[in-house]
N, C-alpha and C positions, 0 to 999 in steps of 0.2 A: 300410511293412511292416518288421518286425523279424523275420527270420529266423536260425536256426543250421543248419549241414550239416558232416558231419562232414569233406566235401571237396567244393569250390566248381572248375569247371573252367574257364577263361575263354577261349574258342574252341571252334568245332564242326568243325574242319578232322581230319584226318586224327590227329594228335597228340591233339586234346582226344576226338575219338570214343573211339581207344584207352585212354586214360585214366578216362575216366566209364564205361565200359564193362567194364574190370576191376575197377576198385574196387567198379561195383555188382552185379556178379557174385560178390564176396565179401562182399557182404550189408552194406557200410556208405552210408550218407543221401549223396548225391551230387545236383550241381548245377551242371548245363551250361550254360555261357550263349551264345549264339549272335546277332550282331549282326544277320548278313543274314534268312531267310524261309528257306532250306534247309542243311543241313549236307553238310558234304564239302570245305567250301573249297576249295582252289584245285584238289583234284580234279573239284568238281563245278560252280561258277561261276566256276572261272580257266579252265575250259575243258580243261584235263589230265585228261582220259577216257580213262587210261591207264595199268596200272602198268607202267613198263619194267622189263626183265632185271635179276634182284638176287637174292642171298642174304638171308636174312634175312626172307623174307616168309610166313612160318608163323605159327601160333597166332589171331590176331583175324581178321588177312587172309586167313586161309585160311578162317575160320569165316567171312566174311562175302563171299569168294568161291561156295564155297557156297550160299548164301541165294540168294545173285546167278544160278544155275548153275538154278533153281526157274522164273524166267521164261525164256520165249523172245524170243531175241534181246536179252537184254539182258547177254552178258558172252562171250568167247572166247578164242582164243588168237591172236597172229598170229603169222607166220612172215616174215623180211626175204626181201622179191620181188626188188627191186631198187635199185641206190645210184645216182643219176645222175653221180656223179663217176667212178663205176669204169666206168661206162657212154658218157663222153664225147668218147673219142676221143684221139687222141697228144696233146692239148693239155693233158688234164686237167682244162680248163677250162670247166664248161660255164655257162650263162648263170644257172640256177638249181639247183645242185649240192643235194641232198636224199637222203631214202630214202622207197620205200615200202612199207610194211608191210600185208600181206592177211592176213584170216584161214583158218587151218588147221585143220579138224576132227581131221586128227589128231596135232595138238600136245595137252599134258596141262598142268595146274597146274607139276608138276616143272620140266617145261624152261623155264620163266617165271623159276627161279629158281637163275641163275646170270651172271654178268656176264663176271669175272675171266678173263683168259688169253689173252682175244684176238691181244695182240699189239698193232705200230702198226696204226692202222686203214685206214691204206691195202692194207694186205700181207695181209688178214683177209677178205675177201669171202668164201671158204669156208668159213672156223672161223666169222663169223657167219652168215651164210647157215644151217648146217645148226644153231648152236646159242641164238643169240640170240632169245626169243622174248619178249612181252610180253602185257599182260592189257588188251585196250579193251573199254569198258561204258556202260553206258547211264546219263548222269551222275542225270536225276530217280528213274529206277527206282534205284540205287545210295544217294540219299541217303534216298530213303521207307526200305529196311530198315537203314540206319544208325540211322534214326528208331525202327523198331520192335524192334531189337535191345535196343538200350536201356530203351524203356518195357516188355520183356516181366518184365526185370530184378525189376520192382517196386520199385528201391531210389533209381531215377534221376529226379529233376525235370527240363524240359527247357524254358528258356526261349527264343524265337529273338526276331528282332527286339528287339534289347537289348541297349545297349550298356553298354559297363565305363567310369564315371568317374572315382574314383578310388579309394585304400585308407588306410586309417588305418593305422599301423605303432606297436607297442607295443613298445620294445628291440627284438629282432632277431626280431619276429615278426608278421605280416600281421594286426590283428585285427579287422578291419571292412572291408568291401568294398560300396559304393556306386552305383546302377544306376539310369538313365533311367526305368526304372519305378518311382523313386519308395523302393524297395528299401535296405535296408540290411542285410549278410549279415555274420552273423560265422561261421566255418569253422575247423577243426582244422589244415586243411591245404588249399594253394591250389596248384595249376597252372594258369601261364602258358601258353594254347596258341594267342595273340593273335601272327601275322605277324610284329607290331613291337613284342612283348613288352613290351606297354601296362602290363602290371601291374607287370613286373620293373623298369622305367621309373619308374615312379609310387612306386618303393615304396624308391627308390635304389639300386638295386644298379648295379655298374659296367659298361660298354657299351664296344663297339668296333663301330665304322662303317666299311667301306673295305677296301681291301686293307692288310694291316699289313705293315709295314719286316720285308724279312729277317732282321733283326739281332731282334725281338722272340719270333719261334718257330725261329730258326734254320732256316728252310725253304729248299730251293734254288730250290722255285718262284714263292718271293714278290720280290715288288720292292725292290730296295735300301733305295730311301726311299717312306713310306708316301703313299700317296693316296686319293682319292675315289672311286674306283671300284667300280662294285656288278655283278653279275651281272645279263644282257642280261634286259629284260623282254620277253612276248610277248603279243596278241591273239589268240587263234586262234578259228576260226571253222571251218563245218561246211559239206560239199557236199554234194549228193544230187541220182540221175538223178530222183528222185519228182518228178511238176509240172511236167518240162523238156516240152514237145512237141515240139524237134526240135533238133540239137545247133546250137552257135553259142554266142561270144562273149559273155558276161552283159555288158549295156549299163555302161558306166563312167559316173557322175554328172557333168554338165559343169563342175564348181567341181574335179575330182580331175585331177591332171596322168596319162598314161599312164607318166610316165620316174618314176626312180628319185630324189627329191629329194631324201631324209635321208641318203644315203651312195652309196657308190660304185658300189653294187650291189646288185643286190635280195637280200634276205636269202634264206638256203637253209630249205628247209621240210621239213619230215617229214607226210608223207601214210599217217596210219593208218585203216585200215576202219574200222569199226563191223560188229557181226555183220548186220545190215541189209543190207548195200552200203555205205553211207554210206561220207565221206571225212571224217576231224581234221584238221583242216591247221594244221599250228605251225612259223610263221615265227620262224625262231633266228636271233636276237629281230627284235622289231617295233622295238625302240627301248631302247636303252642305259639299264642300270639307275638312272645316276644322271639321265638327262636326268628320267625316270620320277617320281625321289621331286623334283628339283627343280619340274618342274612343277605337282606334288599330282594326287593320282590321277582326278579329276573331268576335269582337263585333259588327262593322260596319254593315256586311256582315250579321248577325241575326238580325237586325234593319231593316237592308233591306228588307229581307227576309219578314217582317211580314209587310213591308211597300206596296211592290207589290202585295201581296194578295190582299189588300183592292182595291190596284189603282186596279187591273184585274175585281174584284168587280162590280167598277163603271162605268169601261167602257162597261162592258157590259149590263150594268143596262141603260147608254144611248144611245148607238150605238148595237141595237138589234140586225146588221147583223152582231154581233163578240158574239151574244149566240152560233151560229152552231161550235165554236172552243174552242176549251179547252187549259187551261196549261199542256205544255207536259215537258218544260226542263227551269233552272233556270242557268245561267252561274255560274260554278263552281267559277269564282273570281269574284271581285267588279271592274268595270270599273271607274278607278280613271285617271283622265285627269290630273292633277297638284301634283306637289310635289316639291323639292328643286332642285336646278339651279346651275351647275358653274359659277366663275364667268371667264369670256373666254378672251382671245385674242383679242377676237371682239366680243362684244354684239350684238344682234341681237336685233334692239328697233323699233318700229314703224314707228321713220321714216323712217327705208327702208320700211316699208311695205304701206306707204301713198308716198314714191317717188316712188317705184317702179323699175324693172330691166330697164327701161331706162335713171333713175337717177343716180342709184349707179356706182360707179368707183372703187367698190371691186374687184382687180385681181384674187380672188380664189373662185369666186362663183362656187357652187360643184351639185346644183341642183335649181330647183326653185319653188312657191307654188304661191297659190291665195285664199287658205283658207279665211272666213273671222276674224275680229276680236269676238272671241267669248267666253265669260267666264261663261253661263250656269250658272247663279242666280251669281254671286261673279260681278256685274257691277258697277261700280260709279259713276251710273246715266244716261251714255250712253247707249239710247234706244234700244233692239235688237241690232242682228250684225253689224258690221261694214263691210259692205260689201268693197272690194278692185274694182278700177278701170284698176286694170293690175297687172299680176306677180311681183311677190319679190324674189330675190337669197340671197341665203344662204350661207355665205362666209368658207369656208376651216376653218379657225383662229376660227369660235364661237364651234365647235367642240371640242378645244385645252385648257384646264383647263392654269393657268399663272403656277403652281406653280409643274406641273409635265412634262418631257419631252417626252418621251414615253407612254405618256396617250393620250386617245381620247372619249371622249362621245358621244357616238349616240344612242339618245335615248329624250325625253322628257325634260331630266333636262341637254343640253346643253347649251352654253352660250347666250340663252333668257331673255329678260326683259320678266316680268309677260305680259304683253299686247301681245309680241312678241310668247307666249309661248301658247297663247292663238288661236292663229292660223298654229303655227307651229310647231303639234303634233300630226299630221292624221298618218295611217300605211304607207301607200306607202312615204309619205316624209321620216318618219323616215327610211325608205326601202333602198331610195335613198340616206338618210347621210353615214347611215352605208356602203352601197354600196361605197363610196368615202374615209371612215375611212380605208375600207379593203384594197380596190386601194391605198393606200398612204402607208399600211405597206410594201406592197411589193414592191414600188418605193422604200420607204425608203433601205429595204435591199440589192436592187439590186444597187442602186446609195452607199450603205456601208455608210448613215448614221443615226446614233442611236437617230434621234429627229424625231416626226411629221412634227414638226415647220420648220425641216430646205428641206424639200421635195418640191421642185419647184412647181410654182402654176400652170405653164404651161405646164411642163408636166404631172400633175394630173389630170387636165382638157382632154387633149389631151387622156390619156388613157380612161377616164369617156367617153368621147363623143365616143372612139370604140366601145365601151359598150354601145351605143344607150342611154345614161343620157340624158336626153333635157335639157339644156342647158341657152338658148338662146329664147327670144320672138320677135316678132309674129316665129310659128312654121314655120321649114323651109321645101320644098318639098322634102329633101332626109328623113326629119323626116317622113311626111305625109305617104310616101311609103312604110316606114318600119312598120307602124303603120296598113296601113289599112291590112297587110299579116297577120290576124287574127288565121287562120288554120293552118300555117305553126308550122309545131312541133320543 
């Protein structure tokens, strides 16, 4: 097959939805490719059935919160119940230190959508408690209307099962792109929304792997000299009282040890509902990012596998009122947070994230976050999160690999310093880049020209902000109004 599109999207994850999504919402030939059988990536088969607390999650995500809001029981609010660390006594220490998170009927979209200001997170039990709240869903129900959002489009082809092999490069621009089925695609314009940024890889643009040397973004929380380090992967997996007959100990397999064999201690979990009853359980982490890529994921994923057994094990061994539930589902893929970086236009490095959108003077900020600094076991030496005292935007340029013109990443491995990447890699952000990557192809073709780079930064924004993107901090009241119309379909 010899096809043309006037934008080729390569990942169905959080970043490529947004992406294929707004472009074929402005009416130009789009072409999503998707490796695995369902879309949502690491939302919906890494097993993160959840958006946590953040700014920036307007416009798509709120459009397709929404959709989600149409079924029963398939989307909520939760509210933080309880932290087991603040809960454990003079020691501070408890055997399996976690949070868990219930749903709240009367929590709204709004309060889902702020992080910043907490404070350390020890000293916060009531600033979060009454404000931190997140969005859990039903990950198959979540990706079928990803699915049909897009095919309502009429603009959007939607390939799954099929993989990206590689790409032919003409000068500085992508012109042929090559696919398992057989497929040969030439495109106007490409986004990267592949994990491990298979295409930006393929096509040579420059990469950074690990934590980088202080000395390369001048950051104070990166490590002196640079290393191998990647952000903690995790397995998570699902409880439910459905099918238990009477509470007790779910049988541990005789080949699985009951103690804690891969570290010192069993990892701390986050216990979020489902609007069901159901339990997410996400052990941070199951197994350190790089043990993860050195492995290869086939093997990671059976590491895990018998890693969660035990942690399930134990938690029910301490916390007797999670005997009444049982393991019912194990995410089909390994929730991996870190992998390789372009190197961008514009780095995105800590210090915007410690200046904040009131500091920076980036003309093409495209969305904005408050995520904290967080790198789940990979820290050097800096305590828990770094929490943020206000929003940080994310400029158009860290998007734009140097060395490809018609390229765009949205996805995880944009142009982020390790610190930067650490925080700026939840779904809905990635939602929101890819949202701005799409919006910019179709500037591009309708202004007739053939670079990202060269697509006005004012009128990208200007279209982003119809599109209800926030923007802009403190939030403003036309934002607030569109925000609190919950129901509106």
């Amino acid at each position: 097959m010899n096809l043309h599109y006037n934008l080729v999207v390569i990942g169905g994850g959080s970043g490529g939805f947004g992406s294929a999504l707004a472009a074929a919402r402005l009416g130009i030939r789009v072409l999503l490719v998707e490796q695995s059988d369902m879309l949502g990536g690491t939302a919906t088969r890494g097993g993160v059935n959840n958006w946590e607390p953040g700014v920036g999650g307007t416009g798509i995500a709120f459009d397709l919160y929404r959709r989600l809001r149409r079924h029963e029981n398939a989307i909520g609010i939760y509210r933080y119940h309880r932290h087991f660390k603040w809960q454990s006594g003079p020691t501070n220490q408890p055997v399996v230190p976690g949070s868990e998170l219930l749903i709240d009927p009367a929590r709204q979209y709004l309060d889902s959508l702020r992080r910043h200001g907490a404070g350390p997170f020890a000293e916060s039990e009531a600033f979060i408690r009454s404000h931190w709240s997140g969005v859990p869903f039903e990950p198959a129900i979540y990706a079928a209307e990803m699915e049909a959002m897009l095919l309502e489009t009429g603009c959007c082809t939607i390939w799954k099962t099929t993989s990206f092999l590689r790409c032919a490069v003409a000068g500085t621009r992508i012109d042929t792109l090559f696919f398992d089925n057989d497929a040969a695609v030439t495109a106007d314009f490409v986004i990267d929304a592949t994990a491990n940024i298979l295409v930006a890889k393929d096509a040579g643009c420059q990469t950074l792997l690990g934590q980088d040397a202080r000395s390369r973004f001048d950051e104070p929380s990166a490590p002196v000299t640079p290393n191998d380090r990647l952000n903690g992967a995790t397995l998570i997996y699902r409880v439910s009282r459905m099918g238990k007959a009477a509470p007790g100990t779910d049988p541990l397999p005789a080949d699985i040890p009951a103690d804690c064999w891969w570290a010192d201690a069993f990892p701390p979990a986050v216990f979020t509902q489902y609007p069901n009853g159901d339990f997410n359980v996400n052990a941070l982490p199951t197994m350190s990012g790089r043990e993860a890529m050195d492995l290869g994921y086939a093997a990671a994923r059976a590491e895990c596998m018998r890693r969660i057994r035990a942690h399930w094990h134990h938690v029910q061994t301490i916390f007797p009122e999670y005997q009444a539930f049982h393991m019912v589902w194990i995410a089909p893929g390994l929730g991996v947070r870190e992998g390789p970086r372009i190197i961008a236009r514009k780095m995105l490095t800590e210090h915007d994230l410690l200046a904040g959108i009131s500091a920076q003077t980036d003309p093409d900020i495209v969305t904005i976050a408050d995520h904290a600094r967080d790198t789940h076991g990979a820290d050097t030496g800096r305590a828990g999160c770094g929490e943020l005292d206000q929003p940080y935007g994310v400029p158009f340029r860290s998007l734009l690999p140097l060395d490809v013109d018609n390229l765009a990443v949205a996805c995880r491995g944009a142009g982020f310093s390790s610190v930067a990447a650490s925080s700026c890699r939840l779904s809905r952000t990635m939602m929101q880049l890819g949202q701005a990557a799409g919006t910019a192809a179709a500037i591009a073709l309708e202004q007739n020209v053939d670079s990202f780079a060269e697509v006005d930064a004012s009128d990208l924004r200007r279209a982003l902000a119809a599109q209800h993107v926030e923007l802009s901090w403190p939030r403003t009241p036309a934002m607030l109004d569109y925000l609190a119309n919950e129901a509106a379909a």
